[in-house]
C-alpha positions as CSV (number, residue, x, y, z in Angstrom):
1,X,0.0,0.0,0.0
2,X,1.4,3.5,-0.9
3,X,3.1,5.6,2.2
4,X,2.3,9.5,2.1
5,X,5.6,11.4,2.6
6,X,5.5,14.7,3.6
7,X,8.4,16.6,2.6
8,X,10.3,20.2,1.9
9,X,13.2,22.2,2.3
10,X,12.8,24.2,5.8
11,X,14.5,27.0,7.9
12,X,15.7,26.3,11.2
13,X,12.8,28.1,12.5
14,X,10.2,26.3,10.5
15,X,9.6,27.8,7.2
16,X,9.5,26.8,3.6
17,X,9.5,30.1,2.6
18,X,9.3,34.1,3.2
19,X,6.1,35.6,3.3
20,X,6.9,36.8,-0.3
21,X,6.6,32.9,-1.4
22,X,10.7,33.6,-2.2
23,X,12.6,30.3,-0.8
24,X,16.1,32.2,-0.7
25,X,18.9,29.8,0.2
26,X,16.7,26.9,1.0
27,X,17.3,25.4,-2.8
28,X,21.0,26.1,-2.6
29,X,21.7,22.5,-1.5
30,X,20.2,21.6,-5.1
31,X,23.6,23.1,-7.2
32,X,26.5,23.6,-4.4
33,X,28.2,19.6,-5.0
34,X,29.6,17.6,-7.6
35,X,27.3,14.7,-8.1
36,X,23.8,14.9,-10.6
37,X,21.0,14.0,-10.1
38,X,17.6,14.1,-11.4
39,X,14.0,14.0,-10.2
40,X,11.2,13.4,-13.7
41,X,12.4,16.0,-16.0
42,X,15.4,14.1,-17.0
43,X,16.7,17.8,-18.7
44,X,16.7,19.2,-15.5
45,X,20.3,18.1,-13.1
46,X,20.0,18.9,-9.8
47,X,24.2,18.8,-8.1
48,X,24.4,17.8,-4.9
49,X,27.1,16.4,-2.4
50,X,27.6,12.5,-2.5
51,X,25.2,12.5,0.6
52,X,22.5,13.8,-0.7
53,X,22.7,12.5,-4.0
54,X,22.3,9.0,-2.0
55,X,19.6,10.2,0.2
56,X,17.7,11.7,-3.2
57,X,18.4,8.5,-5.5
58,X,17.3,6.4,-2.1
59,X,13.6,8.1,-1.9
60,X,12.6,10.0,-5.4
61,X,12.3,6.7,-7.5
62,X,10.1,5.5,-5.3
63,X,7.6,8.2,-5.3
64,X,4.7,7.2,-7.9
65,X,2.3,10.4,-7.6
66,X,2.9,13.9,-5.7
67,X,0.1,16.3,-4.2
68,X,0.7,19.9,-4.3
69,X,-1.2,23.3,-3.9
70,X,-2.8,25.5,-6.8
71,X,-0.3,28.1,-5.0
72,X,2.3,25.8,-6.0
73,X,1.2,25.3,-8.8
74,X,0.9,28.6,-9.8
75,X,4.5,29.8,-8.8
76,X,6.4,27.2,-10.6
77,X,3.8,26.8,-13.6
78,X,3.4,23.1,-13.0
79,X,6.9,22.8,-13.5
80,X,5.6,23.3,-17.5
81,X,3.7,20.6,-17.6
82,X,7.1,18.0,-16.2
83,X,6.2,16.0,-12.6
84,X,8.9,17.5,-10.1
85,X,9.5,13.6,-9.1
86,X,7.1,11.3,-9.8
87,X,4.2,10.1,-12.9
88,X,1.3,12.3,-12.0
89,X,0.1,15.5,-9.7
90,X,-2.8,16.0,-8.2
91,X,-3.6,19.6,-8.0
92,X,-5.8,20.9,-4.7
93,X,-8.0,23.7,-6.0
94,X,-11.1,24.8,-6.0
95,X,-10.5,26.6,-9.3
96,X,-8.9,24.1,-11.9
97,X,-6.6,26.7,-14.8
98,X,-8.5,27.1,-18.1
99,X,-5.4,28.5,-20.1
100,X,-3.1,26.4,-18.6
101,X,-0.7,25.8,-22.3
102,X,-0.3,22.3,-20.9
103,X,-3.8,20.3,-20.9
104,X,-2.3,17.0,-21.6
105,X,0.0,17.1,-19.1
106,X,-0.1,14.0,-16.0
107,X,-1.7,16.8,-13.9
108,X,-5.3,16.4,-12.0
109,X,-7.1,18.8,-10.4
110,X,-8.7,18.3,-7.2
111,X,-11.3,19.8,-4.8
112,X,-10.0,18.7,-1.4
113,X,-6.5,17.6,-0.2
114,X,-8.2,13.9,1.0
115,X,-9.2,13.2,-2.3
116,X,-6.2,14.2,-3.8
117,X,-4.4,12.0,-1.6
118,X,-6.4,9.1,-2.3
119,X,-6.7,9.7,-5.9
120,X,-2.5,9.8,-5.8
121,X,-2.6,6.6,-3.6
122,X,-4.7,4.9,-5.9
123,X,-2.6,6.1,-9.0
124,X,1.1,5.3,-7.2
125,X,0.0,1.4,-6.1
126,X,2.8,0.2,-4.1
127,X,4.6,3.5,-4.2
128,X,5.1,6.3,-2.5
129,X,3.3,9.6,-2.8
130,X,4.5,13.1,-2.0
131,X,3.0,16.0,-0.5
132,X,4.5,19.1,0.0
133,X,4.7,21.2,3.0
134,X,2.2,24.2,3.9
135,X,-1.7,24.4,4.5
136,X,-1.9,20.8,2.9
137,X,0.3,18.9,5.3
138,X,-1.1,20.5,8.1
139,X,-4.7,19.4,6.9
140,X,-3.3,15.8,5.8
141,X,-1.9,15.5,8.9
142,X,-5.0,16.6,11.1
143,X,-6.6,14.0,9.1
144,X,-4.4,11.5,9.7
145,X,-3.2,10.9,6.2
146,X,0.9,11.5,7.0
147,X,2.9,8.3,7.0
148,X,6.3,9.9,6.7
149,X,7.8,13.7,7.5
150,X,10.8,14.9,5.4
151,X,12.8,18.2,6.5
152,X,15.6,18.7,4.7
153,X,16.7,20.9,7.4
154,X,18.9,24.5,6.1
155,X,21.3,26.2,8.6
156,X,18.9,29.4,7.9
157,X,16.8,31.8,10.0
158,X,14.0,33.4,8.5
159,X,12.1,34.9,11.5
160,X,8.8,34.7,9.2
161,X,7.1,33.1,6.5
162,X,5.3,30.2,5.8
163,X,5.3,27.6,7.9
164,X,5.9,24.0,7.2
165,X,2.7,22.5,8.6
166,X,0.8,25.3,7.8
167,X,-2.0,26.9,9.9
168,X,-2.0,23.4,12.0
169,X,-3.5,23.9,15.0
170,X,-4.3,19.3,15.6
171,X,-3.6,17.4,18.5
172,X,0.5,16.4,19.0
173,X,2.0,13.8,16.6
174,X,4.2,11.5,18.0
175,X,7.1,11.0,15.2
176,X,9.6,8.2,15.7
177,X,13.0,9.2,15.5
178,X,14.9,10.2,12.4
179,X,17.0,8.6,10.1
180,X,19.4,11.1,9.6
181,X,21.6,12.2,6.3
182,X,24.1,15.1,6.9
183,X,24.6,16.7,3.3
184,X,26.3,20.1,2.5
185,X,24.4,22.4,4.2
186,X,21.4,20.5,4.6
187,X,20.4,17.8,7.2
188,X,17.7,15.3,5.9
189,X,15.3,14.2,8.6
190,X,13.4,11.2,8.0
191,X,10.4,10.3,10.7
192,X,8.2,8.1,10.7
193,X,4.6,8.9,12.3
194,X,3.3,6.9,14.8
């Protein structure tokens, strides 16, 4: 049965991003080492220490189907019509695009993050599906829906911005603790939820 993974690049202090949606140096572990690698869109080579390439080529080729926000959406363009990692999204809005220059793209839109996570688990099978931090991890995980937690921790304060679990506001999560992957400037936490 397919695992949900919740996962994102995150300040010390909690965010995956300024209040401007701007990510600063969260990304910079993406192009600061020597080895490539590559999430869906095989054009696109992320460089990364030997550390995190392992930790990367370890988790992104099991991930079948990823969940994202229409904000999301929105800011990168749905990656141009390319999965980030993965064979399909599924979109949460409540407005799908009508000019989006990509309809045959492997992208679904959906009303409600618990449908979309179904409709990825049903797509992905025995693999893994990825949602990404903000409002919708905060309502997956209220709704108990959050197998795994990924921070790839970076040595940055931001002070404010948008936090990784959203507007969360649940009852306490017990997480087991994390396998742990020391990269160049990044720290990937791996937890499982109880």
């Amino acid at each position: 049965m397919s695992k949900v993974i919740a996962s994102a690049a995150v300040s010390l202090d909690g965010f995956i991003a300024d209040t401007e949606d701007a990510v600063g140096p969260l990304f910079d572990f993406y192009n600061n080492g020597p080895v490539e690698v590559f999430g869906t869109d095989k054009g696109r080579a992320f460089k990364v220490s030997q550390e995190t390439a392992d930790y990367i080529n370890s988790v992104w080729p099991t991930v079948g189907a990823t969940v994202i926000g229409r904000r999301l959406f929105d800011l990168t363009n749905g990656w141009h019509g390319v999965p980030a990692v993965g064979d399909h999204v599924f979109v949460v809005t409540h407005e799908p695009p009508t000019d989006w220059p990509f309809p045959d793209a492997p992208f679904t839109f959906v009303n409600g993050v618990e449908d979309a996570i179904n409709q990825a688990k049903d797509f992905a099978g025995d693999r893994a599906v990825s949602l990404t931090a903000g409002n919708l991890t905060g309502q997956a995980l209220a709704a108990g829906l959050v197998d795994e937690i990924v921070l790839n921790l970076i040595p940055v304060v931001f002070g404010t911005g948008i936090p990784f679990f959203g507007t969360y506001s649940g009852a306490q999560v017990l997480l087991d603790g994390p396998s742990v992957v020391q990269g160049t400037r990044v720290t990937h936490l791996h937890y499982r939820v109880r």
